[in-house]
N, C-alpha and C positions, 0 to 999 in steps of 0.2 A: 658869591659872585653877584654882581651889580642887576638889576633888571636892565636886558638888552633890546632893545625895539629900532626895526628896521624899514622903515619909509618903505610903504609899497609900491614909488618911482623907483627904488630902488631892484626890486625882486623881477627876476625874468620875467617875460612877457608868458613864458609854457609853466612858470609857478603856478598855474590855477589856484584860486581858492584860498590860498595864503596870503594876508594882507598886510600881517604885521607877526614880529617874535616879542612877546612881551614876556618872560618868565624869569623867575629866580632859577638858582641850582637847588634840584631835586636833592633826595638824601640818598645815600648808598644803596643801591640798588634797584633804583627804582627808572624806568626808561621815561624818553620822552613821546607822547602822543598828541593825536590831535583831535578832534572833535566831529571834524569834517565842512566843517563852518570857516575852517581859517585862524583856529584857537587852539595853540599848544598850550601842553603844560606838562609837569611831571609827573608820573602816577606807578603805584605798584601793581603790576601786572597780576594777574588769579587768575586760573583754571587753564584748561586749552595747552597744560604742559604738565611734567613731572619736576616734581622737586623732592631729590633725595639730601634728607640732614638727618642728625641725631642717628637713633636706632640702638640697638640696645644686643651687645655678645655675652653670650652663654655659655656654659661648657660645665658637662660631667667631673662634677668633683666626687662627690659620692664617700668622704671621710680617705680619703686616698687609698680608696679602695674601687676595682673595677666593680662594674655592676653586671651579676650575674644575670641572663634571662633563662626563664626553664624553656622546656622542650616541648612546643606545641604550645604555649601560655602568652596570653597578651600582657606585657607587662608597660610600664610609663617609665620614660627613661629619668633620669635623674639628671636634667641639668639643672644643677641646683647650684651653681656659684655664677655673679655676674662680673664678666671680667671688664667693661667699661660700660657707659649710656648707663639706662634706666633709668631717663629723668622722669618724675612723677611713682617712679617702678610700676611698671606694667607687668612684667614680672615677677611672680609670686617664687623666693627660692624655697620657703614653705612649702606647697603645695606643687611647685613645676610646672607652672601654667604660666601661660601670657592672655593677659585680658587688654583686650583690643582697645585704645586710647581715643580712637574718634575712625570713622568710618571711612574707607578707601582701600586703596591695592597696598598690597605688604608684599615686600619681598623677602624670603627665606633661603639663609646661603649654609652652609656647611657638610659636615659629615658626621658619620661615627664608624668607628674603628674599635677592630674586637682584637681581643689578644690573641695568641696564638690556639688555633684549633687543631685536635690527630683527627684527621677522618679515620672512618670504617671503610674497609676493601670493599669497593665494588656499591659506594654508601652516596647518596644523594639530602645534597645542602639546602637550605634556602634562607633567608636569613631576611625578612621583612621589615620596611620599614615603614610607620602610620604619620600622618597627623590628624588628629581627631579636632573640629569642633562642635562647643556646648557636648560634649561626649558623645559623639558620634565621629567614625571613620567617614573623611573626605577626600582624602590622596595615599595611597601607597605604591612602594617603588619595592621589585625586590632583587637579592644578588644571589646568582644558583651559582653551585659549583656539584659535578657527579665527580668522584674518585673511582680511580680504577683502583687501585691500592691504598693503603693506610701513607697518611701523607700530612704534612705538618702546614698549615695555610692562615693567613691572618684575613677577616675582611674589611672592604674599604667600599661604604656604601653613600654618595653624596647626594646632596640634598641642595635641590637648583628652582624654586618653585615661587612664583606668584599668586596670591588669593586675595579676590575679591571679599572684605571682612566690612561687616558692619560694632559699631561700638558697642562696646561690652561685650564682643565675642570671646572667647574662652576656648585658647586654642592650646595644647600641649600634643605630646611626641612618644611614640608608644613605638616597641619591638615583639618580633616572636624570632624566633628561632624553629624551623622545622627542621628533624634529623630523622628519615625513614627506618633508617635501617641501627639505628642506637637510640638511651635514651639520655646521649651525650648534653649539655646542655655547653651556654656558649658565653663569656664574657667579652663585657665591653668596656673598651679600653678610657681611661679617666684622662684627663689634663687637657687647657685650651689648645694644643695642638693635636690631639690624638679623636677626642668626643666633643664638637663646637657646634652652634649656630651664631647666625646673626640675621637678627630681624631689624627690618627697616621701611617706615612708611616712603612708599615712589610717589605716589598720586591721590 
Protein backbone atom coordinates (compact mmCIF):
# COMPACT_ATOMS: atom_id res chain seq x y z
CA UNK A 1 0.00 0.00 0.00
CA UNK A 2 0.97 3.57 -0.94
CA UNK A 3 2.09 5.91 1.95
CA UNK A 4 -1.21 7.68 2.95
CA UNK A 5 -0.94 11.33 4.49
CA UNK A 6 -3.65 13.27 5.62
CA UNK A 7 -3.67 17.21 5.84
CA UNK A 8 -4.40 18.08 9.40
CA UNK A 9 -7.20 20.72 8.01
CA UNK A 10 -8.44 17.77 7.32
CA UNK A 11 -8.59 15.71 10.80
CA UNK A 12 -11.37 16.63 13.52
CA UNK A 13 -10.94 19.43 15.58
CA UNK A 14 -11.43 16.45 19.01
CA UNK A 15 -8.32 14.45 16.89
CA UNK A 16 -5.95 15.82 19.52
CA UNK A 17 -2.52 15.21 18.92
CA UNK A 18 -2.72 13.52 15.42
CA UNK A 19 -1.41 15.79 12.72
CA UNK A 20 -0.76 13.63 9.93
CA UNK A 21 -0.96 9.52 8.85
CA UNK A 22 2.15 8.92 7.02
CA UNK A 23 2.89 5.02 7.04
CA UNK A 24 3.30 2.02 4.76
CA UNK A 25 1.42 -1.32 5.28
CA UNK A 26 2.84 -3.11 8.32
CA UNK A 27 3.64 -6.98 7.73
CA UNK A 28 1.19 -9.78 9.08
CA UNK A 29 0.52 -9.32 12.21
CA UNK A 30 1.63 -6.57 13.31
CA UNK A 31 -0.96 -3.46 14.64
CA UNK A 32 -0.90 0.03 14.14
CA UNK A 33 0.45 2.45 17.07
CA UNK A 34 1.32 5.79 17.97
CA UNK A 35 3.95 7.41 19.67
CA UNK A 36 1.92 9.97 21.45
CA UNK A 37 3.40 12.78 19.61
CA UNK A 38 1.03 12.42 16.58
CA UNK A 39 3.31 9.57 14.72
CA UNK A 40 1.96 6.29 13.65
CA UNK A 41 3.44 3.42 12.51
CA UNK A 42 3.39 -0.15 12.48
CA UNK A 43 4.93 -2.29 15.16
CA UNK A 44 4.96 -5.96 16.62
CA UNK A 45 3.37 -5.80 19.87
CA UNK A 46 5.60 -8.11 23.05
CA UNK A 47 4.71 -8.63 26.43
CA UNK A 48 1.46 -7.44 28.39
CA UNK A 49 -0.23 -10.74 26.72
CA UNK A 50 -0.06 -14.56 26.07
CA UNK A 51 0.70 -16.10 22.87
CA UNK A 52 -0.06 -19.73 22.57
CA UNK A 53 1.94 -21.56 19.23
CA UNK A 54 3.94 -24.50 18.69
CA UNK A 55 4.07 -27.02 21.74
CA UNK A 56 4.90 -30.21 21.61
CA UNK A 57 2.33 -33.98 22.20
CA UNK A 58 3.47 -36.92 23.91
CA UNK A 59 2.16 -40.08 24.86
CA UNK A 60 3.11 -43.52 26.37
CA UNK A 61 4.25 -45.70 23.97
CA UNK A 62 6.34 -47.90 25.94
CA UNK A 63 7.03 -50.75 22.83
CA UNK A 64 3.33 -51.36 22.84
CA UNK A 65 3.34 -52.41 25.88
CA UNK A 66 1.49 -50.80 29.03
CA UNK A 67 3.75 -49.60 31.68
CA UNK A 68 3.51 -51.33 34.70
CA UNK A 69 4.09 -49.18 38.22
CA UNK A 70 4.80 -51.20 41.48
CA UNK A 71 3.00 -50.82 44.63
CA UNK A 72 4.11 -47.97 46.93
CA UNK A 73 7.23 -47.14 44.25
CA UNK A 74 7.94 -43.84 42.51
CA UNK A 75 8.30 -44.68 39.10
CA UNK A 76 8.85 -42.02 35.65
CA UNK A 77 6.19 -42.56 33.16
CA UNK A 78 7.28 -43.41 29.93
CA UNK A 79 6.24 -40.86 27.40
CA UNK A 80 8.38 -41.72 25.27
CA UNK A 81 6.89 -41.21 21.63
CA UNK A 82 6.31 -37.58 20.14
CA UNK A 83 3.09 -37.50 18.30
CA UNK A 84 3.67 -33.88 16.68
CA UNK A 85 5.78 -30.26 17.70
CA UNK A 86 9.04 -30.75 19.23
CA UNK A 87 10.73 -28.27 17.21
CA UNK A 88 14.19 -27.87 18.47
CA UNK A 89 13.01 -31.41 20.66
CA UNK A 90 12.75 -30.33 23.93
CA UNK A 91 11.85 -33.48 24.58
CA UNK A 92 14.11 -36.02 25.34
CA UNK A 93 12.19 -39.68 24.08
CA UNK A 94 15.51 -41.19 25.52
CA UNK A 95 15.40 -40.11 28.88
CA UNK A 96 11.46 -38.76 29.15
CA UNK A 97 12.17 -35.46 30.06
CA UNK A 98 11.21 -32.12 28.75
CA UNK A 99 14.00 -29.46 29.06
CA UNK A 100 12.51 -26.07 29.26
CA UNK A 101 13.23 -23.96 25.70
CA UNK A 102 13.56 -20.41 27.08
CA UNK A 103 11.83 -19.25 30.32
CA UNK A 104 8.01 -18.40 30.91
CA UNK A 105 4.56 -19.99 31.91
CA UNK A 106 3.93 -23.67 30.18
CA UNK A 107 0.91 -25.06 30.19
CA UNK A 108 0.39 -28.85 30.60
CA UNK A 109 -2.90 -30.64 29.30
CA UNK A 110 -3.56 -34.31 29.35
CA UNK A 111 -4.02 -37.57 31.22
CA UNK A 112 -3.07 -41.15 31.99
CA UNK A 113 -5.29 -43.95 31.87
CA UNK A 114 -4.57 -47.41 33.65
CA UNK A 115 -5.88 -50.67 32.42
CA UNK A 116 -8.19 -52.48 33.99
CA UNK A 117 -7.74 -52.86 37.89
CA UNK A 118 -9.81 -56.03 40.48
CA UNK A 119 -9.87 -54.33 43.65
CA UNK A 120 -9.55 -56.28 47.01
CA UNK A 121 -12.89 -56.42 49.38
CA UNK A 122 -13.08 -53.76 51.49
CA UNK A 123 -9.41 -52.42 49.86
CA UNK A 124 -8.50 -48.79 49.40
CA UNK A 125 -6.77 -47.09 46.03
CA UNK A 126 -4.84 -44.27 45.33
CA UNK A 127 -3.17 -43.79 42.43
CA UNK A 128 -0.64 -40.55 42.32
CA UNK A 129 0.33 -38.51 40.01
CA UNK A 130 3.88 -36.18 40.09
CA UNK A 131 5.73 -33.66 38.01
CA UNK A 132 8.96 -33.29 39.23
CA UNK A 133 11.42 -30.45 38.33
CA UNK A 134 15.50 -30.70 38.05
CA UNK A 135 14.39 -33.96 40.18
CA UNK A 136 12.48 -32.82 42.66
CA UNK A 137 8.41 -33.11 43.24
CA UNK A 138 6.58 -29.73 42.44
CA UNK A 139 2.83 -30.63 41.77
CA UNK A 140 0.75 -33.79 42.47
CA UNK A 141 -2.91 -34.65 42.06
CA UNK A 142 -4.19 -38.00 43.29
CA UNK A 143 -7.44 -40.38 42.28
CA UNK A 144 -8.74 -42.47 45.48
CA UNK A 145 -11.15 -45.02 45.09
CA UNK A 146 -12.18 -47.52 48.64
CA UNK A 147 -14.00 -50.77 47.37
CA UNK A 148 -16.44 -52.26 49.31
CA UNK A 149 -16.07 -55.57 47.46
CA UNK A 150 -13.68 -56.96 44.78
CA UNK A 151 -14.54 -54.87 41.66
CA UNK A 152 -13.15 -54.36 38.23
CA UNK A 153 -12.33 -50.27 37.69
CA UNK A 154 -10.05 -48.48 35.19
CA UNK A 155 -8.53 -45.06 36.20
CA UNK A 156 -8.60 -41.74 34.57
CA UNK A 157 -6.44 -39.27 36.10
CA UNK A 158 -6.08 -35.63 34.25
CA UNK A 159 -3.60 -33.43 34.06
CA UNK A 160 -4.71 -29.40 33.74
CA UNK A 161 -1.66 -27.28 35.14
CA UNK A 162 0.33 -24.12 34.48
CA UNK A 163 4.08 -23.58 35.72
CA UNK A 164 6.07 -20.92 35.97
CA UNK A 165 9.61 -22.69 34.33
CA UNK A 166 12.86 -21.00 33.91
CA UNK A 167 15.26 -22.25 30.76
CA UNK A 168 16.91 -25.35 30.99
CA UNK A 169 14.42 -26.55 33.55
CA UNK A 170 14.15 -30.29 33.44
CA UNK A 171 10.82 -31.34 34.00
CA UNK A 172 9.36 -35.18 33.55
CA UNK A 173 6.22 -37.19 34.99
CA UNK A 174 6.29 -39.75 37.65
CA UNK A 175 3.42 -42.23 39.21
CA UNK A 176 2.97 -44.51 42.42
CA UNK A 177 0.35 -46.53 42.86
CA UNK A 178 -0.65 -47.16 46.64
CA UNK A 179 -2.76 -50.51 47.32
CA UNK A 180 -3.38 -50.88 51.47
CA UNK A 181 -4.65 -53.71 51.59
CA UNK A 182 -2.73 -55.98 48.35
CA UNK A 183 0.42 -55.98 46.83
CA UNK A 184 -1.54 -55.66 43.65
CA UNK A 185 0.33 -53.29 41.45
CA UNK A 186 -1.28 -51.25 38.51
CA UNK A 187 -0.81 -50.62 34.60
CA UNK A 188 -0.94 -47.87 32.62
CA UNK A 189 -2.56 -47.74 29.72
CA UNK A 190 -0.23 -46.91 26.19
CA UNK A 191 -1.38 -44.98 22.97
CA UNK A 192 -2.06 -41.07 22.24
CA UNK A 193 -5.48 -41.48 23.28
CA UNK A 194 -5.40 -43.49 26.35
CA UNK A 195 -1.62 -41.96 28.14
CA UNK A 196 -0.95 -38.11 26.48
CA UNK A 197 0.33 -34.76 27.27
CA UNK A 198 0.65 -31.61 25.60
CA UNK A 199 2.90 -29.04 26.66
CA UNK A 200 2.87 -25.60 25.26
CA UNK A 201 4.58 -22.14 26.02
CA UNK A 202 1.35 -19.24 27.01
CA UNK A 203 3.52 -16.52 28.18
Amino acid sequence: MANTKIPAELIADNAVGITQLNVSDGSDGQVLTTNGSGTLSFSTVSGGGSTLSGGTSIYLHNSWSNQNIGRNTVTKLLFDTVLFGNSGTPFSTTNNNYTVPSAGKYLILGQINSANLVTAANGQQILYLSIYKNGSEIFYDTLYNKSVSADTIQYKLAVNRVLDLAQNDVIDFRARFSHFTSSTTLDISRGDDNTYLYIVKIE
